[in-house]
Structure formats: structure tokens, C-alpha cells
N, C-alpha and C positions, 0 to 999 in steps of 0.2 A: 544458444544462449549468447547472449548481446553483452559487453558490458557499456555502462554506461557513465561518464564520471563528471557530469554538468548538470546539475539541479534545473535548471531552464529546460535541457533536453529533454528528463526526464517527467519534467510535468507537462510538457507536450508531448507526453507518448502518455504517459497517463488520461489526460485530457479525451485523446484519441477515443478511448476507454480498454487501453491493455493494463491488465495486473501487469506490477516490476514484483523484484525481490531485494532484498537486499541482507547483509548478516551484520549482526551486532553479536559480542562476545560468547562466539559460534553457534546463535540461534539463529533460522533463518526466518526472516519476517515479509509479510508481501504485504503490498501498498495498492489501494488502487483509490479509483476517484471516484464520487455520486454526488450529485443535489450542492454542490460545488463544496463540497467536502471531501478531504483525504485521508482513506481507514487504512489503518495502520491494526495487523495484527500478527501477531505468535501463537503458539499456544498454549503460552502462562499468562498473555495479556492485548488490551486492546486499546487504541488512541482514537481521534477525531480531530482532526488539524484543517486549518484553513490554510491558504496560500504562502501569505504569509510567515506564518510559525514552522510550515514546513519546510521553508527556504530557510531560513533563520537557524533551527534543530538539527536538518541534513546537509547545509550546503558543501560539504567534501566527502559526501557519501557516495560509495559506488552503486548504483544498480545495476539488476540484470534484468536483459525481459525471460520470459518465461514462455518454454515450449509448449504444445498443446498437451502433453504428457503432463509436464506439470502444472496445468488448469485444471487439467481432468476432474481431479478431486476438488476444487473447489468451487463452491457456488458464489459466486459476489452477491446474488441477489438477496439471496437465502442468507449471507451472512450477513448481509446490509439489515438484513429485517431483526435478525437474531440479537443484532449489536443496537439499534435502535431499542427493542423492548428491552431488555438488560440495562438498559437508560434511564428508562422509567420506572426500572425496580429498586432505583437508588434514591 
């Protein structure tokens, strides 16, 4: 695990298309990018941010990338589709 402490760098590894992580008051949340949006989730809740807002929101945040261990469990696609319909039920 990488840390990472430049907003720039890290939407260029997001970009790439690697999941980061990162912690807000000790929840840890992972970030990744799609369809040029960046999801943002935990598992009390979920964001949708563009480029902008998420430079703006994180810019002194630390991330971390994330081992294959901890992608394991997670699908980006499958959440991408999950958090899309959950969209529409609002």
C-alpha cells in the first residue's frame, strides 16, 4: 500500500482505472473513477463527484492504493451498476 498525498497524482492513478482508499473519521472509503465520474463510497454511504468538486472536497487528503487483497472483495462494476439504480429510486 502506496500512500499518496497530491490530489493531481491521485486522479491520475484513478484515471488509470485503480481503486485508492482513503479514511475520514476512521471509516475507510475507496474511490475509483467511471464514465468520467468519481464514486466515492463506505458502507453508511455513497457520493458522485466530478473533477472538479473532488479536487475542491479532497485536496489535502491522503490516499492509498489498494492491494489485490483488498480489491478482492470489491466489484467496481457491480457497484457502479448498484449505485447508478439506487439513483433512480430517488
Amino acid at each position: 500500500m502506496e500512500k499518496i498525498n497530491n490530489i493531481v497524482d491521485a486522479i491520475k492513478i484513478l484515471k488509470r482505472g485503480q481503486a485508492l482508499s482513503f479514511y475520514t473519521n476512521g471509516k475507510k472509503n475507496i474511490i475509483f473513477y467511471k464514465n468520467n465520474i468519481f464514486k466515492i463510497f463506505n458502507d453508511n454511504s455513497k457520493i458522485s463527484l466530478n473533477e472538479d468538486e473532488l479536487k475542491e472536497l479532497y485536496f489535502n487528503m491522503s490516499f492509498y492504493t489498494m492491494n489485490d487483497e483488498d480489491t478482492n472483495d470489491i466489484d467496481i462494476k457491480k457497484d457502479a451498476e448498484y449505485y447508478s439504480y439506487s439513483a433512480l429510486k430517488h
